[in-house]
PyMOL Python script that loads the backbone (N, CA, C, O; Angstrom):
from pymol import cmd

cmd.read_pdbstr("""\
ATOM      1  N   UNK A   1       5.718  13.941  -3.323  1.00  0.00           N
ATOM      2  CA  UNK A   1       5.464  12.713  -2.611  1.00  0.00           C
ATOM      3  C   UNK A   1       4.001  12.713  -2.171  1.00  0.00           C
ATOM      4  O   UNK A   1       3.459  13.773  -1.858  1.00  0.00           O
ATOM      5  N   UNK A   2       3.348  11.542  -2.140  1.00  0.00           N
ATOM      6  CA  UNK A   2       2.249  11.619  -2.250  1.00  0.00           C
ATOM      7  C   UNK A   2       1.893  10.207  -0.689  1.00  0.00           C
ATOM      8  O   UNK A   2       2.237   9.067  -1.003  1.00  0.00           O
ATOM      9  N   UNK A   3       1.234  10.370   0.876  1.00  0.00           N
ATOM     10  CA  UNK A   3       1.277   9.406   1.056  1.00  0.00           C
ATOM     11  C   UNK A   3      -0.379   9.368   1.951  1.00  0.00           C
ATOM     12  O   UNK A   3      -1.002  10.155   2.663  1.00  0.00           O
ATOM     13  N   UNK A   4      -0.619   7.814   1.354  1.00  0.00           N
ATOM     14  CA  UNK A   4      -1.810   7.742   2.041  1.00  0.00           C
ATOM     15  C   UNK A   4      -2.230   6.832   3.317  1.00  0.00           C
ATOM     16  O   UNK A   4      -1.264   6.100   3.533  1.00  0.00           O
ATOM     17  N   UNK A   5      -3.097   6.608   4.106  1.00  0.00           N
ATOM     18  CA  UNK A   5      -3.011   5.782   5.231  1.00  0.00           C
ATOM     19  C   UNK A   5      -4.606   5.360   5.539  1.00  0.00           C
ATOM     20  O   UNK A   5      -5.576   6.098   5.365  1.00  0.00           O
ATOM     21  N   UNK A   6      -4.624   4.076   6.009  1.00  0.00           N
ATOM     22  CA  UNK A   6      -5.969   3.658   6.867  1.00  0.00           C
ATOM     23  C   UNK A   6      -5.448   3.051   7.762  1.00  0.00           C
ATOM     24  O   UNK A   6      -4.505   2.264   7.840  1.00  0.00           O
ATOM     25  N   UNK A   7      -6.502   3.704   8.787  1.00  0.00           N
ATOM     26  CA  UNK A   7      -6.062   3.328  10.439  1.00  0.00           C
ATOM     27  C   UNK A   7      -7.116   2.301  10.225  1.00  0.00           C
ATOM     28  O   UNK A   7      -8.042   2.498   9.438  1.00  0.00           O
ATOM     29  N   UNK A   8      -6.918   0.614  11.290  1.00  0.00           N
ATOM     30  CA  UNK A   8      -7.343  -0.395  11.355  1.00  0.00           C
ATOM     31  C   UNK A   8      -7.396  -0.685  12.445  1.00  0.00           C
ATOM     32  O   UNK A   8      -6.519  -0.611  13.305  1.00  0.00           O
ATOM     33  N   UNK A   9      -8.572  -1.091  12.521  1.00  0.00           N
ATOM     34  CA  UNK A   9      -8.693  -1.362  14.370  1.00  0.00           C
ATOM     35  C   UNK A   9      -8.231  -2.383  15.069  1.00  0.00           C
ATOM     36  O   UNK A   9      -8.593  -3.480  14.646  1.00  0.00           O
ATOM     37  N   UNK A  10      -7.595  -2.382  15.939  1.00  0.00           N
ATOM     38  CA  UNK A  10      -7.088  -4.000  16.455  1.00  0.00           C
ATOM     39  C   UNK A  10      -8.537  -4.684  16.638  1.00  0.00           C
ATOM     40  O   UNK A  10      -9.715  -4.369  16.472  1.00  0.00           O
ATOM     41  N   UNK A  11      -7.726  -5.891  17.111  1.00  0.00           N
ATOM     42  CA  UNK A  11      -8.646  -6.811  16.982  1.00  0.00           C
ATOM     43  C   UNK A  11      -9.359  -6.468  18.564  1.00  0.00           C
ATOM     44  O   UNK A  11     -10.586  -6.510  18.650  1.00  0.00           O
ATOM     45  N   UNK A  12      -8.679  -6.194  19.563  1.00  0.00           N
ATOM     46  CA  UNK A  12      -9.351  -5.669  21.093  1.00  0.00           C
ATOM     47  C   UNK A  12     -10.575  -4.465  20.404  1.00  0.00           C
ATOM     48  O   UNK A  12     -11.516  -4.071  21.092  1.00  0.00           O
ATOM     49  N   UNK A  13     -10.397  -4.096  19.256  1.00  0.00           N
ATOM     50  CA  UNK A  13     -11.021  -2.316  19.537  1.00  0.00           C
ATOM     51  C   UNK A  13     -10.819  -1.166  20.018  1.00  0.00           C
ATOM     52  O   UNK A  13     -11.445  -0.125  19.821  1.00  0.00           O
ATOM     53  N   UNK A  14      -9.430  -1.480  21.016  1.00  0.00           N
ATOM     54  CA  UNK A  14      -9.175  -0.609  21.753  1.00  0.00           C
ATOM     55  C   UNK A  14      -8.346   0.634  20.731  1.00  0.00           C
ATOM     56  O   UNK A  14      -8.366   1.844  20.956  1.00  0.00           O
ATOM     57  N   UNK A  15      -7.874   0.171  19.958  1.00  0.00           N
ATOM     58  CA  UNK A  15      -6.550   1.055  18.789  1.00  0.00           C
ATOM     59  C   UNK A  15      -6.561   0.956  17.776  1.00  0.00           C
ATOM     60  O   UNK A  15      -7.342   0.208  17.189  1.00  0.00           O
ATOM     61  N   UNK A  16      -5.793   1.596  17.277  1.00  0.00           N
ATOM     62  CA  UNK A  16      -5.694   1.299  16.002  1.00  0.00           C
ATOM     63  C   UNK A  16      -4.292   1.971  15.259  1.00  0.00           C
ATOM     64  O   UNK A  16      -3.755   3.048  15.514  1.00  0.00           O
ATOM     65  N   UNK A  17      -3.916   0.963  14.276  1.00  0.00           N
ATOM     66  CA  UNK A  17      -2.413   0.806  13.735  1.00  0.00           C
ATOM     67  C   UNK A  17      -2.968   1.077  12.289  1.00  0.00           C
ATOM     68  O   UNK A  17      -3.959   0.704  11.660  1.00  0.00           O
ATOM     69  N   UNK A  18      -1.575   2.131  11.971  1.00  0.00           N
ATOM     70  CA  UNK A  18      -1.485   2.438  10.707  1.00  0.00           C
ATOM     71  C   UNK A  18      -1.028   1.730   9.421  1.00  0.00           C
ATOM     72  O   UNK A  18       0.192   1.568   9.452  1.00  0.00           O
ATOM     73  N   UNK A  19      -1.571   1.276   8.352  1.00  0.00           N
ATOM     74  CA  UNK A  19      -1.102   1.084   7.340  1.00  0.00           C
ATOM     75  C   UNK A  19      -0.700   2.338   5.981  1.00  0.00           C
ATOM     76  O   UNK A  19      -1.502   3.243   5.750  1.00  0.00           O
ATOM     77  N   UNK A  20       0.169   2.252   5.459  1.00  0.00           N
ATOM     78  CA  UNK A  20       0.594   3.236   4.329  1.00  0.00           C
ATOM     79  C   UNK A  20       0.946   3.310   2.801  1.00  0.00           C
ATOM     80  O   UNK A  20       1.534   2.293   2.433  1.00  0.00           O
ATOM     81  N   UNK A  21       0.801   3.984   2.087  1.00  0.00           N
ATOM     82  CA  UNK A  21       1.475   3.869   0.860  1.00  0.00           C
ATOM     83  C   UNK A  21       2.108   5.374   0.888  1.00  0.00           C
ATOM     84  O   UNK A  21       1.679   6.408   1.398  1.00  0.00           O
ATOM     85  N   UNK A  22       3.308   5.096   0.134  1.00  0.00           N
ATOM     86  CA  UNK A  22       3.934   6.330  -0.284  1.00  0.00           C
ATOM     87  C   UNK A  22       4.417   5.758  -1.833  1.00  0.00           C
ATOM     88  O   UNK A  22       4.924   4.759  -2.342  1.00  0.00           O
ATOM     89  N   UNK A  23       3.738   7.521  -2.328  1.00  0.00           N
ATOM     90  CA  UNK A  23       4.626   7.586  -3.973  1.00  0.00           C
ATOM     91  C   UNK A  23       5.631   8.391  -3.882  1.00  0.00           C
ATOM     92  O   UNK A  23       5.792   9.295  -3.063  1.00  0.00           O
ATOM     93  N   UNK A  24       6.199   8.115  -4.589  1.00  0.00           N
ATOM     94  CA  UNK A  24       7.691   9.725  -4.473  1.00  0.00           C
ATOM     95  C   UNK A  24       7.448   9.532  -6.387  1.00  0.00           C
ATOM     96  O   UNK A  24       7.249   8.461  -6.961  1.00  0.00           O
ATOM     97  N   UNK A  25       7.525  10.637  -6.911  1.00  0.00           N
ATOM     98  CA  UNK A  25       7.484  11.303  -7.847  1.00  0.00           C
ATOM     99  C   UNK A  25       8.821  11.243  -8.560  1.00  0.00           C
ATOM    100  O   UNK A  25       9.700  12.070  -8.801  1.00  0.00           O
ATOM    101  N   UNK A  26       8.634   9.885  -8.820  1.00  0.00           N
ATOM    102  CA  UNK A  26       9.987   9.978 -10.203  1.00  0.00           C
ATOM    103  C   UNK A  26       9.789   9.730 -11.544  1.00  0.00           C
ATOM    104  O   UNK A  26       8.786   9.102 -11.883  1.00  0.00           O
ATOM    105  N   UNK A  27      10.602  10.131 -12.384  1.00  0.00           N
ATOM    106  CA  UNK A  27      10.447  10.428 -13.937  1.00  0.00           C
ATOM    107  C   UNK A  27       9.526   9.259 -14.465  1.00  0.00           C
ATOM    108  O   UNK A  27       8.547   9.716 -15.054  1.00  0.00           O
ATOM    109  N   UNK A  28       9.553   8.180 -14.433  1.00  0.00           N
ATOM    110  CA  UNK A  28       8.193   7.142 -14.750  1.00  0.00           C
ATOM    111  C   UNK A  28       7.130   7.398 -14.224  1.00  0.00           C
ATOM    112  O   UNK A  28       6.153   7.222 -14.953  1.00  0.00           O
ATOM    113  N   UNK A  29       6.894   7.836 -12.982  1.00  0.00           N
ATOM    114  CA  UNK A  29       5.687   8.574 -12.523  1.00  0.00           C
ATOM    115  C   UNK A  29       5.209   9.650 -13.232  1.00  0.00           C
ATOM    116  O   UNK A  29       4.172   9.498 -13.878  1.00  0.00           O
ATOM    117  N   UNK A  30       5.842  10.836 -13.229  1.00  0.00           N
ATOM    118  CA  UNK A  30       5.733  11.793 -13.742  1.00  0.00           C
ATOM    119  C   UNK A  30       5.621  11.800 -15.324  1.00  0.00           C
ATOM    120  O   UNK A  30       5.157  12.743 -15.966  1.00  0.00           O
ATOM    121  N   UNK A  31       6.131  10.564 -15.890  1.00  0.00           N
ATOM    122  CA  UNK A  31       5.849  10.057 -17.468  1.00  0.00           C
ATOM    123  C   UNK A  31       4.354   9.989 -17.477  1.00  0.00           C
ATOM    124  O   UNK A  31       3.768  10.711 -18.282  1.00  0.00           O
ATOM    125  N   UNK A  32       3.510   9.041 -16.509  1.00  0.00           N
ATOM    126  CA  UNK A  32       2.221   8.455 -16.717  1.00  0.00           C
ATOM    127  C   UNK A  32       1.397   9.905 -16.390  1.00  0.00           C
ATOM    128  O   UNK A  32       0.397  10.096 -17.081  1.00  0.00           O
ATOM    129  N   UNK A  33       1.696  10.784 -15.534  1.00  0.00           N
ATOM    130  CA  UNK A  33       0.838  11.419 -15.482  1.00  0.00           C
ATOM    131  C   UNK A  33       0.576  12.467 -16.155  1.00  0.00           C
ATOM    132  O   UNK A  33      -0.463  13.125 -16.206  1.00  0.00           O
ATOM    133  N   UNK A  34       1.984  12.658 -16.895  1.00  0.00           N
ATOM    134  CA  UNK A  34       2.091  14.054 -18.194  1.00  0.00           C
ATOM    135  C   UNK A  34       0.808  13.198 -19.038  1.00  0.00           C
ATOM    136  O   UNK A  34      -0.332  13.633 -19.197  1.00  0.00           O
ATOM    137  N   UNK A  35       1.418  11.665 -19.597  1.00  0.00           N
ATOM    138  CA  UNK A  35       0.546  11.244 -20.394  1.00  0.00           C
ATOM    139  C   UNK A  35      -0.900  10.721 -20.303  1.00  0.00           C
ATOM    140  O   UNK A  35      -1.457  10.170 -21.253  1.00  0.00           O
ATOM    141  N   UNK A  36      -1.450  10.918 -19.149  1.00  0.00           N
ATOM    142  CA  UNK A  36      -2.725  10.578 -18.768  1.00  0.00           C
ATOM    143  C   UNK A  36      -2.757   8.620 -18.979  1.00  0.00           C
ATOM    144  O   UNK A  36      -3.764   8.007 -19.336  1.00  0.00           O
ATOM    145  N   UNK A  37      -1.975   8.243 -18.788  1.00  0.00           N
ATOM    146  CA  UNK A  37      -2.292   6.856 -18.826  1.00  0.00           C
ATOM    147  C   UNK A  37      -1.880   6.498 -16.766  1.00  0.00           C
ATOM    148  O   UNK A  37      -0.686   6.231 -16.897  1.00  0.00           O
ATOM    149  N   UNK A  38      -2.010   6.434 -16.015  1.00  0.00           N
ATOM    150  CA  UNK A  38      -1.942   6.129 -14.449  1.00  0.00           C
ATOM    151  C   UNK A  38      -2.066   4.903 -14.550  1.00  0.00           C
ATOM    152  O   UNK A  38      -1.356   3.973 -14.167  1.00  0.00           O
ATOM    153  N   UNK A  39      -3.427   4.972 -15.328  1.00  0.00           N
ATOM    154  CA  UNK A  39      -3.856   3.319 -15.028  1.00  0.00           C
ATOM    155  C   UNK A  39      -3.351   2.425 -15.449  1.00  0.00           C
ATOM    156  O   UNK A  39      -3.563   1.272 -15.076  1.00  0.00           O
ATOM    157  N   UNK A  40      -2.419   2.836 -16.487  1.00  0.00           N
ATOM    158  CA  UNK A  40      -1.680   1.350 -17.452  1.00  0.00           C
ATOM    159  C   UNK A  40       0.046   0.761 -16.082  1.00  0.00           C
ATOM    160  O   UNK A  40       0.129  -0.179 -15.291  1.00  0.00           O
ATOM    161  N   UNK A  41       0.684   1.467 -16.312  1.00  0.00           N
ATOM    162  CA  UNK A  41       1.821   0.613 -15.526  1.00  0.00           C
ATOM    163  C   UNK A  41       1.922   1.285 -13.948  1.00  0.00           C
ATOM    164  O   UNK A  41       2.936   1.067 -13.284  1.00  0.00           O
ATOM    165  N   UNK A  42       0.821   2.104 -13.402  1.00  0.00           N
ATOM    166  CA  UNK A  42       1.423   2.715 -12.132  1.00  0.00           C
ATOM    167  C   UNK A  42       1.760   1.676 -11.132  1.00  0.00           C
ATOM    168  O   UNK A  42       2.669   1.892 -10.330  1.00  0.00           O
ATOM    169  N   UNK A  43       1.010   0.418 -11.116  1.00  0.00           N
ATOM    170  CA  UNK A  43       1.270  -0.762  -9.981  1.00  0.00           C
ATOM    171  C   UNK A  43       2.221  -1.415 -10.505  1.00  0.00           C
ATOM    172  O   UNK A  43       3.011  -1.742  -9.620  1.00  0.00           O
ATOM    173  N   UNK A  44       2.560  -1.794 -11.587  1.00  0.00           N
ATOM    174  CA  UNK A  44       3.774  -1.932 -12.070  1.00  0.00           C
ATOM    175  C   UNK A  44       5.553  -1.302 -10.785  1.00  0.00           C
ATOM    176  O   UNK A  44       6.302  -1.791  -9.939  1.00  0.00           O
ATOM    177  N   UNK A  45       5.289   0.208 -11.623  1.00  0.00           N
ATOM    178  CA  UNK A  45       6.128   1.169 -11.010  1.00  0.00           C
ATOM    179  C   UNK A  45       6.362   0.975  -9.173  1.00  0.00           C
ATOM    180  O   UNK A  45       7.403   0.753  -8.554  1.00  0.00           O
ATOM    181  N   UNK A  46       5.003   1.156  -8.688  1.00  0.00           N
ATOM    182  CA  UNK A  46       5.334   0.958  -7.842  1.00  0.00           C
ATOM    183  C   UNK A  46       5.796   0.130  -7.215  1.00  0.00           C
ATOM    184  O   UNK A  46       6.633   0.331  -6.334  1.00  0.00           O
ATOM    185  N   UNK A  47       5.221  -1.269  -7.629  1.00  0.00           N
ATOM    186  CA  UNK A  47       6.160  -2.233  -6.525  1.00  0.00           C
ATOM    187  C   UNK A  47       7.493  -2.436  -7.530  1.00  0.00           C
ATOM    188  O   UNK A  47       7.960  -3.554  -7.312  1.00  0.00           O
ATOM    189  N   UNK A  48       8.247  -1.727  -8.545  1.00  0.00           N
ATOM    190  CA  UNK A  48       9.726  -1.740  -8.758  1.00  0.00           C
ATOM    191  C   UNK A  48      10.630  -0.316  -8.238  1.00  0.00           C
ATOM    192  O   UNK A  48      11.855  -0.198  -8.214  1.00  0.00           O
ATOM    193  N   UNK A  49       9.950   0.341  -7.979  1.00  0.00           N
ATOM    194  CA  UNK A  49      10.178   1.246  -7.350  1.00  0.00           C
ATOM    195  C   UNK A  49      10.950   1.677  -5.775  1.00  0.00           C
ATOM    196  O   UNK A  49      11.305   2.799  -5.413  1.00  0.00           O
ATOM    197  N   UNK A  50      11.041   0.550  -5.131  1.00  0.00           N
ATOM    198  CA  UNK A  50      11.099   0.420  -3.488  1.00  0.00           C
ATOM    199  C   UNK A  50      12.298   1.156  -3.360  1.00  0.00           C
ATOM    200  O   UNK A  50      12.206   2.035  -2.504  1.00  0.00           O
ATOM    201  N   UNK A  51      13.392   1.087  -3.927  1.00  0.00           N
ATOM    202  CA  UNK A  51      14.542   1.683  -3.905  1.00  0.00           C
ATOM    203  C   UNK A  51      14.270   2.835  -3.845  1.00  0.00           C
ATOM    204  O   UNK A  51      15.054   3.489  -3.157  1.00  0.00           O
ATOM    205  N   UNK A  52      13.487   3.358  -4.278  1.00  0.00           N
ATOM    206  CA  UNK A  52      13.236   4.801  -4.276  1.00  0.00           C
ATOM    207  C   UNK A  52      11.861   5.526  -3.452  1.00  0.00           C
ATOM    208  O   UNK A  52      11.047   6.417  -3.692  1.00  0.00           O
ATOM    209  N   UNK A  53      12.152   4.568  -2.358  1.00  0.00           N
ATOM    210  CA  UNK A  53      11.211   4.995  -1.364  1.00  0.00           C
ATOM    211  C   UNK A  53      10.179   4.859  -1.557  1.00  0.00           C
ATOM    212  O   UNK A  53       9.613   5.361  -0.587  1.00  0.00           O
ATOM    213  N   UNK A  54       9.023   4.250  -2.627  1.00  0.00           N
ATOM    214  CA  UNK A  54       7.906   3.756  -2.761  1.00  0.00           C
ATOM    215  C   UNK A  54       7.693   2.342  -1.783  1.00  0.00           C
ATOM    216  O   UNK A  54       8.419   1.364  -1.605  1.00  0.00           O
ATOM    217  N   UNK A  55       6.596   2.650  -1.344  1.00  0.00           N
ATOM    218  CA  UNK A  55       5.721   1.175  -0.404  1.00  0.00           C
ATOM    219  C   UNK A  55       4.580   1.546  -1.021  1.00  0.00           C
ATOM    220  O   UNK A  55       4.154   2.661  -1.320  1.00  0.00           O
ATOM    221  N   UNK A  56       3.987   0.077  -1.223  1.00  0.00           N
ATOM    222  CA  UNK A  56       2.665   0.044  -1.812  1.00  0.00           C
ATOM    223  C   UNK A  56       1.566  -0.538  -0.650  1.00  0.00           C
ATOM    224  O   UNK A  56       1.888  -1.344   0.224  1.00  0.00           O
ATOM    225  N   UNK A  57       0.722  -0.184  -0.754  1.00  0.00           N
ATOM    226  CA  UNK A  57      -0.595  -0.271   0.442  1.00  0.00           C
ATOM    227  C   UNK A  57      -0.494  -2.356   0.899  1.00  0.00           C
ATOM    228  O   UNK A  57      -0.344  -2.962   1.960  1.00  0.00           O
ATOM    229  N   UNK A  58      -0.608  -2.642  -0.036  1.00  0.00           N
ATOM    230  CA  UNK A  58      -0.264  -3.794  -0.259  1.00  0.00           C
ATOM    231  C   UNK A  58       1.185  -4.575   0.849  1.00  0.00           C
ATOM    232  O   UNK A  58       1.099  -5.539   1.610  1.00  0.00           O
ATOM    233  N   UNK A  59       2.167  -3.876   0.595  1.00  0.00           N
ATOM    234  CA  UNK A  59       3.291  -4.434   1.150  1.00  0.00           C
ATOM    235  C   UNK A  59       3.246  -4.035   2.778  1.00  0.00           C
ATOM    236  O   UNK A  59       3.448  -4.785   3.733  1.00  0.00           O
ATOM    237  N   UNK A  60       2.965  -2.818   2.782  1.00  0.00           N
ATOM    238  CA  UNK A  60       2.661  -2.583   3.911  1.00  0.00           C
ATOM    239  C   UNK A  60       1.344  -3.221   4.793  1.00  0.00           C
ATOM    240  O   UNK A  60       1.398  -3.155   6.021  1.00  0.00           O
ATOM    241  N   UNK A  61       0.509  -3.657   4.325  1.00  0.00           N
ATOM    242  CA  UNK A  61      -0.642  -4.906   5.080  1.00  0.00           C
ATOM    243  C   UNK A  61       0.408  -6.011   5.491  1.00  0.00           C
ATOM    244  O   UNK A  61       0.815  -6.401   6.585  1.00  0.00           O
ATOM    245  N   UNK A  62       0.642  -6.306   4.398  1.00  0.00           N
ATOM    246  CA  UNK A  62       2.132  -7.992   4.693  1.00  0.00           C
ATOM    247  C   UNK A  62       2.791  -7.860   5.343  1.00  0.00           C
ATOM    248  O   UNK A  62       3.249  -8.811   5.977  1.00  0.00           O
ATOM    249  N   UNK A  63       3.197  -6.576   5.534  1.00  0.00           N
ATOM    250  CA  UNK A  63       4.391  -6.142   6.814  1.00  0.00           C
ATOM    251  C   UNK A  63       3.394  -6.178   8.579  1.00  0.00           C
ATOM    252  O   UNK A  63       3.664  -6.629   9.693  1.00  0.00           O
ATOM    253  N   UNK A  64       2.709  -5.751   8.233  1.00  0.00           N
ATOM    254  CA  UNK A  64       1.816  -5.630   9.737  1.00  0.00           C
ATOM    255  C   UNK A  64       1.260  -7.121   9.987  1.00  0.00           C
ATOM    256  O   UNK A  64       1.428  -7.627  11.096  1.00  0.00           O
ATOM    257  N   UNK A  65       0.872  -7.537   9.386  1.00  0.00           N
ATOM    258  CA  UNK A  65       0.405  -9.266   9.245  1.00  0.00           C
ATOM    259  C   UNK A  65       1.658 -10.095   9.274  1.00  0.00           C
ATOM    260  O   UNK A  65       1.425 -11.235   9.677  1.00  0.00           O
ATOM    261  N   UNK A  66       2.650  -9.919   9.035  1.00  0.00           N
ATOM    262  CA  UNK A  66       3.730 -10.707   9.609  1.00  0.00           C
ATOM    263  C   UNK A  66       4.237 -10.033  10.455  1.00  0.00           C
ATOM    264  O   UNK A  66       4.760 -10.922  11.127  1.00  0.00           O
ATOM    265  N   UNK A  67       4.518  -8.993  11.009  1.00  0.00           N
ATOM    266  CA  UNK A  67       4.829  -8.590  12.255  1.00  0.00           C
ATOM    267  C   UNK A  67       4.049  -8.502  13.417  1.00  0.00           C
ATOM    268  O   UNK A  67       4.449  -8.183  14.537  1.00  0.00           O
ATOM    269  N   UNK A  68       2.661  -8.870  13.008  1.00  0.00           N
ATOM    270  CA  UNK A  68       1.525  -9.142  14.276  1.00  0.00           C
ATOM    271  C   UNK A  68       1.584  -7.906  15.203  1.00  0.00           C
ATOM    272  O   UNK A  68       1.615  -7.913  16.433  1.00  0.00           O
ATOM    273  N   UNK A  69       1.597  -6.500  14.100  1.00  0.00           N
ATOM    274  CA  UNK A  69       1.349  -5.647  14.616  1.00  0.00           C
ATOM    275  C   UNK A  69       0.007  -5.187  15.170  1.00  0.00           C
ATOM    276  O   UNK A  69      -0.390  -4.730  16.242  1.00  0.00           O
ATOM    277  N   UNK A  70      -0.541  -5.507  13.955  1.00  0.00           N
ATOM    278  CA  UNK A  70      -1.884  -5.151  13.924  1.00  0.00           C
ATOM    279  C   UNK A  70      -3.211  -6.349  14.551  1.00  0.00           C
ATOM    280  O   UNK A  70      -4.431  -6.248  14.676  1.00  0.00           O
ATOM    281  N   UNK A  71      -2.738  -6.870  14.683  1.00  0.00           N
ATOM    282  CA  UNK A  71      -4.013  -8.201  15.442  1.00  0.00           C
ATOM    283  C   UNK A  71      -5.351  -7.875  15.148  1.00  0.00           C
ATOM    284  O   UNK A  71      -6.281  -7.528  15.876  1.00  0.00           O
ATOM    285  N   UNK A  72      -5.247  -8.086  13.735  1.00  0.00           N
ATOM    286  CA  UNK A  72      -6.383  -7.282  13.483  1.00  0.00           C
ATOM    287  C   UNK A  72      -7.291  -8.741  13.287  1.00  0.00           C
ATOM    288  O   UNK A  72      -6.738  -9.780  12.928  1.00  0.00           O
ATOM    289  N   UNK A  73      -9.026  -8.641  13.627  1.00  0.00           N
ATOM    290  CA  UNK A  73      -9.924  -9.506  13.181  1.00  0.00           C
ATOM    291  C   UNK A  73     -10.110  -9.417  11.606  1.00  0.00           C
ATOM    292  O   UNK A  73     -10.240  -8.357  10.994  1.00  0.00           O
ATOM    293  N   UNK A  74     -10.105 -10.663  11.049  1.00  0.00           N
ATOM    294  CA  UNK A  74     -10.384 -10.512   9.808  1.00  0.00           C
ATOM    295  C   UNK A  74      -9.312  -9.540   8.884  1.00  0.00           C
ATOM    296  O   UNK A  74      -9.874  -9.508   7.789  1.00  0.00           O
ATOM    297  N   UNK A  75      -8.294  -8.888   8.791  1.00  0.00           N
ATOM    298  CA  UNK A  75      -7.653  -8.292   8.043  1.00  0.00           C
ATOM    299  C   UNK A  75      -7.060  -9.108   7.479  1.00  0.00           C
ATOM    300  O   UNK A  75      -6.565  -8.681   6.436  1.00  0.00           O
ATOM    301  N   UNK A  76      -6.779 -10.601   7.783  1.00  0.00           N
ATOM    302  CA  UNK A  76      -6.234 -11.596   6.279  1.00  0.00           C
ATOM    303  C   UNK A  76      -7.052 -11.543   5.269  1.00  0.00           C
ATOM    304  O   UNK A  76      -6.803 -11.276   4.093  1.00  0.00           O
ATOM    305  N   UNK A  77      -7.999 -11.796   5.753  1.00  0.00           N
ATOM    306  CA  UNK A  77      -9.283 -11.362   4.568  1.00  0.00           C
ATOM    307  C   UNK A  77      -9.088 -10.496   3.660  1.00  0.00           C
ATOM    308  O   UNK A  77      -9.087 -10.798   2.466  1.00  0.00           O
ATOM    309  N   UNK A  78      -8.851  -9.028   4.202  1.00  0.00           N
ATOM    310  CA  UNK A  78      -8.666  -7.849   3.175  1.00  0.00           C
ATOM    311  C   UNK A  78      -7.460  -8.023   2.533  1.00  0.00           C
ATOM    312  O   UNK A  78      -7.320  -7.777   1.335  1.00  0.00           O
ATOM    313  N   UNK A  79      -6.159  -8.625   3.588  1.00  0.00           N
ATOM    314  CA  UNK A  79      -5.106  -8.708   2.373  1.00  0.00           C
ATOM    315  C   UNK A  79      -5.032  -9.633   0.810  1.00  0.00           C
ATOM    316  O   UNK A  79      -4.422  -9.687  -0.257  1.00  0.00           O
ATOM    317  N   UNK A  80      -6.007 -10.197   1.499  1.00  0.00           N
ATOM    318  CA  UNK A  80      -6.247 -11.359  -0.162  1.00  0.00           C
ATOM    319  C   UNK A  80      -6.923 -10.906  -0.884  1.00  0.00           C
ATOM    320  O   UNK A  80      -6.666 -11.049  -2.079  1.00  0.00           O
ATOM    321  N   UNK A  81      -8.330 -10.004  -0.385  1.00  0.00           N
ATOM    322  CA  UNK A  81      -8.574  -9.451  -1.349  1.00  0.00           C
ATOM    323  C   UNK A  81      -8.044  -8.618  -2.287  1.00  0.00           C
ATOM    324  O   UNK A  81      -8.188  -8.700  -3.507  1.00  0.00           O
ATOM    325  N   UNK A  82      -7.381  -7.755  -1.624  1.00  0.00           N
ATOM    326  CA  UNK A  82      -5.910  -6.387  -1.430  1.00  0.00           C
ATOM    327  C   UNK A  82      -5.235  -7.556  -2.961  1.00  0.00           C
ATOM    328  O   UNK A  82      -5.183  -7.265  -4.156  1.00  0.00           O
ATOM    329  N   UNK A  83      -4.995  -8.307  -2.557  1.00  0.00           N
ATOM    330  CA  UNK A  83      -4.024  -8.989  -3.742  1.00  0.00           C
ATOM    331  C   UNK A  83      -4.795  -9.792  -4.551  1.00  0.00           C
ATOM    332  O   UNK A  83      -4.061 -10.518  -5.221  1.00  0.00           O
ATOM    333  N   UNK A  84      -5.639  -9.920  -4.712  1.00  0.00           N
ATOM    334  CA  UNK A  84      -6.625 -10.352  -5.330  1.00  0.00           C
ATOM    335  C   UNK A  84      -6.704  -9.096  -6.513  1.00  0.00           C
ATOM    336  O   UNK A  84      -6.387  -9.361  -7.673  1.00  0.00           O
ATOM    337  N   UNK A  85      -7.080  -7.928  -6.188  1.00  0.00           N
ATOM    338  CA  UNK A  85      -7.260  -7.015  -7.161  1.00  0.00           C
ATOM    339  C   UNK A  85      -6.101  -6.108  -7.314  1.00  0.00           C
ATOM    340  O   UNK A  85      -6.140  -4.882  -7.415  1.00  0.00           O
ATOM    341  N   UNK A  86      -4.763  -7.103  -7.318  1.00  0.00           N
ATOM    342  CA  UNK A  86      -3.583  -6.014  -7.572  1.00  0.00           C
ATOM    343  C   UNK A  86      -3.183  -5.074  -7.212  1.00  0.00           C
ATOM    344  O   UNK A  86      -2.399  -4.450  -7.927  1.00  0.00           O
ATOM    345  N   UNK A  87      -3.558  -4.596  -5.963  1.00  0.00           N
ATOM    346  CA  UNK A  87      -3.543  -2.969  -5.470  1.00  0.00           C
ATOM    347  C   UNK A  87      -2.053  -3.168  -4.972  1.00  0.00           C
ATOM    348  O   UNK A  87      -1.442  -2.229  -4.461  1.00  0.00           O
TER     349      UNK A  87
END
""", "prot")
cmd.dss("prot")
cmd.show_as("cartoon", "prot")
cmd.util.cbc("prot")
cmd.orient("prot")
């Protein structure tokens, strides 16, 4: 399992709230990376993946932005970009 995080500052400055991705390492994963292709279907995988405990960096922004966790300045911004370039 593989998981990564950026802390984002509220919009006060005072804090800051976590966003995440987690991979869990299943046989389609572990397909792309025997075969050196990552780059062809891994975003694919991941967002079909959820069942199996994958969140993509992505879903998790949408989750904090509709839960108005994060009150963050400007972080709609990054989520469009965020989906803008498929991540």
């Amino acid at each position: 399992m593989v998981v990564t995080q950026r802390l984002l500052k509220t919009k006060d400055g005072q804090s800051r709230v976590g966003a995440f991705e987690v991979m869990v390492c299943t046989p389609p994963i572990q397909n792309l990376i025997r075969e050196a292709k990552v780059h062809q279907n891994f975003p694919n995988i991941m967002q079909t993946s959820v069942r199996d405990g994958m969140v993509t960096m992505q879903k998790s922004l949408e989750e904090l932005v509709k839960g108005r966790k994060n009150r963050c300045g400007g972080r709609k911004k990054k989520l469009k970009v965020l989906h803008f370039l498929n991540f």
